[in-house]
N, C-alpha and C positions, 0 to 999 in steps of 0.2 A: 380559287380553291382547288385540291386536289387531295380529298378525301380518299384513304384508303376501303375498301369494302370489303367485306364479307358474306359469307352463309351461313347464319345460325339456327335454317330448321327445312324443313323441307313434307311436303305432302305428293302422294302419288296415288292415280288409279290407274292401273296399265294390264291391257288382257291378261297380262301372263301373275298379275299381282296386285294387291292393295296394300297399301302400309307398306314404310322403309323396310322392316326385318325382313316382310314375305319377299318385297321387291329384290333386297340385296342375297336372297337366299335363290331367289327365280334368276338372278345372273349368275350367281355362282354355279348351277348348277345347268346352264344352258337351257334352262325351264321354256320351252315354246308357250304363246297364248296364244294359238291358229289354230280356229277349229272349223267343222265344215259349218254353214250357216243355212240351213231347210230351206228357209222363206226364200233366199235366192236361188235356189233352184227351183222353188216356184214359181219365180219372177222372170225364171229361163236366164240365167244370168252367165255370163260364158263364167268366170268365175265363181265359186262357190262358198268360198272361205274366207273368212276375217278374222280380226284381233279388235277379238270384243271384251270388256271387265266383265267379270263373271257374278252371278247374286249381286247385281248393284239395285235394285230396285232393294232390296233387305238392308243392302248398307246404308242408302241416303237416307231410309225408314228410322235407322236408328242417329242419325245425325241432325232431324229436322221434324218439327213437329205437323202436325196435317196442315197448317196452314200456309205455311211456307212452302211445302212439298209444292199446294196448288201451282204455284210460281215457276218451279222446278221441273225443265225438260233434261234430256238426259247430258245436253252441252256442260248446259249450266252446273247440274249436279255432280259430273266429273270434274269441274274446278271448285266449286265452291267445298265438297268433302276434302280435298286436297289442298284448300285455301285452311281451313278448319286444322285440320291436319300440321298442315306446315305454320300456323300459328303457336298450336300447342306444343308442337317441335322445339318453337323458337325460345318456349318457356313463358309465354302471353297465357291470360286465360280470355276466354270469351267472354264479352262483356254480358251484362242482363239485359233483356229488351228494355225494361224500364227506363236504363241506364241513359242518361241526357248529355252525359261526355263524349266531344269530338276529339280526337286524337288527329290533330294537328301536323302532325311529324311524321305519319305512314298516308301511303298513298299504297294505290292498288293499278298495274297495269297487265291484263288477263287477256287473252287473245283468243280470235280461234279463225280456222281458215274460210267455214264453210256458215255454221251455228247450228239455230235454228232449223235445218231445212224437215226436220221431221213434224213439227208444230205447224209448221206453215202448207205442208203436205198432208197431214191427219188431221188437222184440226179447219184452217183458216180456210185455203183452197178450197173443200169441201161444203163447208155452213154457207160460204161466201154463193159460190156457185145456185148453190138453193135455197137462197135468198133468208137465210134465218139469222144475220148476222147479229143478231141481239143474243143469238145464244153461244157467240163468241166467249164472253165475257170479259170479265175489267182486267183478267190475268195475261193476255195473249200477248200483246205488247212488250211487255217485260220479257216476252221467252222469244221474242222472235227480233228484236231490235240487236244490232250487233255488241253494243255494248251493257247487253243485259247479263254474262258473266261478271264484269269488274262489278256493275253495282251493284248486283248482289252479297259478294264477296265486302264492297266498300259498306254495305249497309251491316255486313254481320259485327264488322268488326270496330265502326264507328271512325273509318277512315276520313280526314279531312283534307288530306293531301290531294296530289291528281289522280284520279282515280277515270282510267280510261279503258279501250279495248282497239287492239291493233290488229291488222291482218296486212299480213305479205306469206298470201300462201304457204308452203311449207315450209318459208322460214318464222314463221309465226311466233313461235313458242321463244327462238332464239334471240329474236328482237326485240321480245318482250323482257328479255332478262337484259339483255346490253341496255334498250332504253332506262331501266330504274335503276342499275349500273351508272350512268351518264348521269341519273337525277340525283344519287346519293354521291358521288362523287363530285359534282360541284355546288354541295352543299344545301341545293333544293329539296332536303327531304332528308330525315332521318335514318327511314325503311321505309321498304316497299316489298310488299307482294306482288309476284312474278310470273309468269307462266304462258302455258297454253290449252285450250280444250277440244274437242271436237266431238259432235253427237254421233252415234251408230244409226243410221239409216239409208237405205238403200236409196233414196232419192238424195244422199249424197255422194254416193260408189255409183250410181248408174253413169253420168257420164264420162269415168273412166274406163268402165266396162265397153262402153261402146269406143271409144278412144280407142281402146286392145290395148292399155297399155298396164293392166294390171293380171295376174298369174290364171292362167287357165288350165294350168296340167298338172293340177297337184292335188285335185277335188275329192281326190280318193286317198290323198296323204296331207291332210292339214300340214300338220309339224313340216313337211320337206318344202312348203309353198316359198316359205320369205326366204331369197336365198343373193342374199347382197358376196357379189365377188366373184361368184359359180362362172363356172361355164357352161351351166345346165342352166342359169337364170332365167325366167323368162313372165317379165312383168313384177310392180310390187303387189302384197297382199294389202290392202282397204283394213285399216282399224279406226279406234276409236279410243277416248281416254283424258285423260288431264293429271297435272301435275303444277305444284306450286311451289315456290321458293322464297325464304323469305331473305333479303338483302339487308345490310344492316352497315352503318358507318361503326366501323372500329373501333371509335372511339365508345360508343353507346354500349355496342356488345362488350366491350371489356368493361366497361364502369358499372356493367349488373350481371356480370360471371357469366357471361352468356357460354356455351359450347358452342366452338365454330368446328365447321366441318372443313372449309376452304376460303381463298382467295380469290375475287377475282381484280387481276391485274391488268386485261388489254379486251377491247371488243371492236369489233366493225363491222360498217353495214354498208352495203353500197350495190348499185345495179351496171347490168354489162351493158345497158340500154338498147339492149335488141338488135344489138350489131357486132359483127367480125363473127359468125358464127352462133349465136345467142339470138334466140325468138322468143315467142311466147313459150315455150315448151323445152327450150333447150338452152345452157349456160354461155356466154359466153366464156371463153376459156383465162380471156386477160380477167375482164372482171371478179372471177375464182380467185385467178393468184394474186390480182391486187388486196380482196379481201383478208386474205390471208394472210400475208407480207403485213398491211396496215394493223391486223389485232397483234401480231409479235412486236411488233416497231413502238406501239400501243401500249403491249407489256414492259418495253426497256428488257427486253431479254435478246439476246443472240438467238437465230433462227435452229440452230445447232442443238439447244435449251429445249426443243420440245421432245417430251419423252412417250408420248400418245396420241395418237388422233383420234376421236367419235365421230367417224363420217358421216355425213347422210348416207348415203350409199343403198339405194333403195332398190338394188335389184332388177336394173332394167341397163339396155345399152351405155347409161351415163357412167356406169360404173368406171371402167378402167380408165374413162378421161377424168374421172374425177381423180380416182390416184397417183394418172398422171399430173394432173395440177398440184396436185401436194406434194409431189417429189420435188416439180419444176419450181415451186413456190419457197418452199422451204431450203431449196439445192439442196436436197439429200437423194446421194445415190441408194442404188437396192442392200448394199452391205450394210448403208449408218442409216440409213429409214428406220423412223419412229415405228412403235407398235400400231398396227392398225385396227379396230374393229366395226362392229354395225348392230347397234341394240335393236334395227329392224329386223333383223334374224330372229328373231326371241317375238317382238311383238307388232309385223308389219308395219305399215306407214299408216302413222294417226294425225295424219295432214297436219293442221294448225296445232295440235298438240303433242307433234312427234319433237320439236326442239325442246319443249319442257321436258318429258320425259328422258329424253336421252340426257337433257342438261344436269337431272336427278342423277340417272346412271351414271354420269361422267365424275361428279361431284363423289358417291358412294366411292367409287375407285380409287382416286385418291385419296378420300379417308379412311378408308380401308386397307390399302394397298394394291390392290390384288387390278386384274382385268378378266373381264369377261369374253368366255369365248363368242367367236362369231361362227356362229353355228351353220349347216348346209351347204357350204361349200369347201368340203372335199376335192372336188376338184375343181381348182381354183383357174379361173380364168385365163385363157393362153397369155393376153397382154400385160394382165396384174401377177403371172407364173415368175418372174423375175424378185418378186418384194412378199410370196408365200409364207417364208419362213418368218415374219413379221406381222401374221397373223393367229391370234393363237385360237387355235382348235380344242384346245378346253381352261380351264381357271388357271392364269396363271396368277402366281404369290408375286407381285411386283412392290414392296414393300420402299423402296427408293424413286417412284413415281412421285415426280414434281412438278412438272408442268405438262398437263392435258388441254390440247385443241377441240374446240369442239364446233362442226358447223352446220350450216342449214343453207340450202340451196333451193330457190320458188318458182316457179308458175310466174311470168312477166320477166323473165333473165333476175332476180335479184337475191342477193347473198349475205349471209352472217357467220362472224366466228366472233368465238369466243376464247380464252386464254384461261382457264384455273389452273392456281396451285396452291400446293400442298401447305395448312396454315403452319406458318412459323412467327412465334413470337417477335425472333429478331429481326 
């Protein structure tokens, strides 16, 4: 089988934004979500700032009733309003608890890099320590086990499908969308929800901080911190968030009027395995361009065919080798290079939930038309100086944007892209 796929809904909570309108209005306008963060400078944090969702404790408030909340840390709670979200997108309503029907045909695959570590840090670590573990309670389990996002999500919505939770580091979010991709495409599955999440706490940003490899000079200018492409870069900003998507075989979203936003036509996943250059920490460079070469080969498009890339691009050294792998990958010189940008300019690195979200952003763009600028770098990198003029520095109206890259690069050498384009009937 080789089911065509879709996007017919999509959920977001990302520092700079909740819900598609604010989100596609927070691009359009270069809207930052980098604010400075107290606690970590109480914490003595060489960094001070992240890309946190804002009033989310009010949001989840109105999406879930007290008992549920109990369940509810803040991982979980940024996929699951986002799962909610991108359901209701999709034209689905939420089922009733009562409700005794399994839905057969949807599965749920929700990721996140890190999870739980604030529950397990505020809550478990602690009681445990001084011996009260009975006042744990029956709820901790669920919010600190890894795949306590999808089943939340699979329980709201009465999923019967596979219903799992993935981690490959920061490409988390993007193999979360390729894997239900691969399911709905060889006919394993109707739909799927998608995504990625990651919780806000500092006992998940501490060992990057001490790493050095997240933003220390910008404590006293939030907005200027996440600065993917600079020459001034130095370090990414630590966020947080979730986003979900819902995936749909073609044939199902047309036989019930669904709105489709996009297509996805190619995905790949694959690791540099910690050689030729590639460590725990750092890409190998063939394994990038292979990844990327196999999602176009993927799509049955000419390499020539891409009209944008959604980089990781996270604002640290990997930067200009990562451009340079897109040029090498794609053979495009600096003149016919694709448009580039970095939705981590806008809302830092939210680890396991940075591919969901940017996959949202990627998605919005081309049903929209438009691209969003990549903000903070002005002066753009002496080695990325050659492909400038291919990044746009404020909204551009791209209204013939039809095929967007989109990828995610992790922690252990390993990689994912993704291919959408723009829906067309024919």
């Amino acid at each position: 089988m080789n089911k065509r796929v879709v996007i017919t809904g999509m959920g977001v909570a990302a520092p700079n934004a909740h819900g598609l309108n604010n989100f596609e209005k927070a691009l359009r306008e270069g809207l930052s979500g980098i604010r400075f963060h107290p606690l970590l400078a109480e914490l003595k944090f060489g960094c001070q700032i992240v890309g946190v969702p804002e009033d989310f404790e009010t949001i989840r408030k109105s999406y879930f009733d007290r008992e549920k909340l109990m369940s509810i840390n803040d991982n979980i709670g940024y996929a699951s309003v986002s799962a909610v979200d991108a359901w209701r997108d999709a034209g689905f309503s939420m089922p009733d608890a009562d409700d005794d029907t399994v839905d057969w045909d949807t599965g749920v695959i929700a990721g996140s890099g890190i999870g739980g570590m604030d529950t397990i840090a505020l809550s478990v670590v602690p009681l445990v320590n001084e011996g009260r573990v009975r006042r744990l309670g029956s709820r901790v389990v669920e919010q600190v086990m890894n795949s306590g996002t999808s089943a939340r999500i699979g329980g709201l919505i009465g999923a019967g499908n596979k219903v799992t939770s993935n981690s490959s580091a920061c490409s988390t979010g993007n193999e979360a969308v390729i894997d239900a991709f691969w399911r709905i495409r060889t006919g394993l599955a109707k739909r799927m929800i998608a995504g990625g999440s990651e919780g806000a706490s500092p006992y998940i940003w501490g060992g990057f901080d001490a790493m050095r490899v997240i933003c220390r000079k910008f404590n006293e200018n939030p907005a200027a911190g996440s600065r993917p492409m600079s020459a001034t870069a130095c370090g990414f900003v630590p966020g947080a968030g979730g986003a979900m998507l819902v995936l749909e075989e073609l044939e199902t979203a047309l036989a019930r009027g669904a709105r489709i936003y996009a297509e996805i036509v190619g995905g790949a996943v694959n690791s540099g395995g910690q050689r030729m250059g590639g460590s725990m920490t750092a890409p190998n460079p063939e394994g990038v361009k292979r990844c990327i070469r196999d999602a176009v080969n993927d799509a049955a498009i000419d390499l020539a065919q891409i009209d944008a890339i959604n980089g990781h691009l996270t604002a640290t050294y990997a930067d200009p080798i990562e451009v340079r792998n897109w040029a090498e990958a794609l053979e495009r010189a600096p003149d016919n290079f694709p448009y580039i940008n970095s939705t981590k300019s806008l809302i830092g690195h939210c680890l396991g939930a940075a591919g969901a979200i940017e996959c949202v952003a990627s998605v919005l763009q081309i049903y929209r038309g438009f691209l969003h600028p990549s903000i903070n770098c002005e002066d753009v990198h002496p080695e990325i100086a050659p492909y400038a003029s291919k990044i746009p520095q404020s909204c551009m109206e791209f209204p013939e944007l039809k095929y967007l890259a989109k990828a995610g690069f992790g922690f252990g050498d390993v990689n994912s892209c993704i291919v959408f384009k723009k829906w067309e009937e024919k």
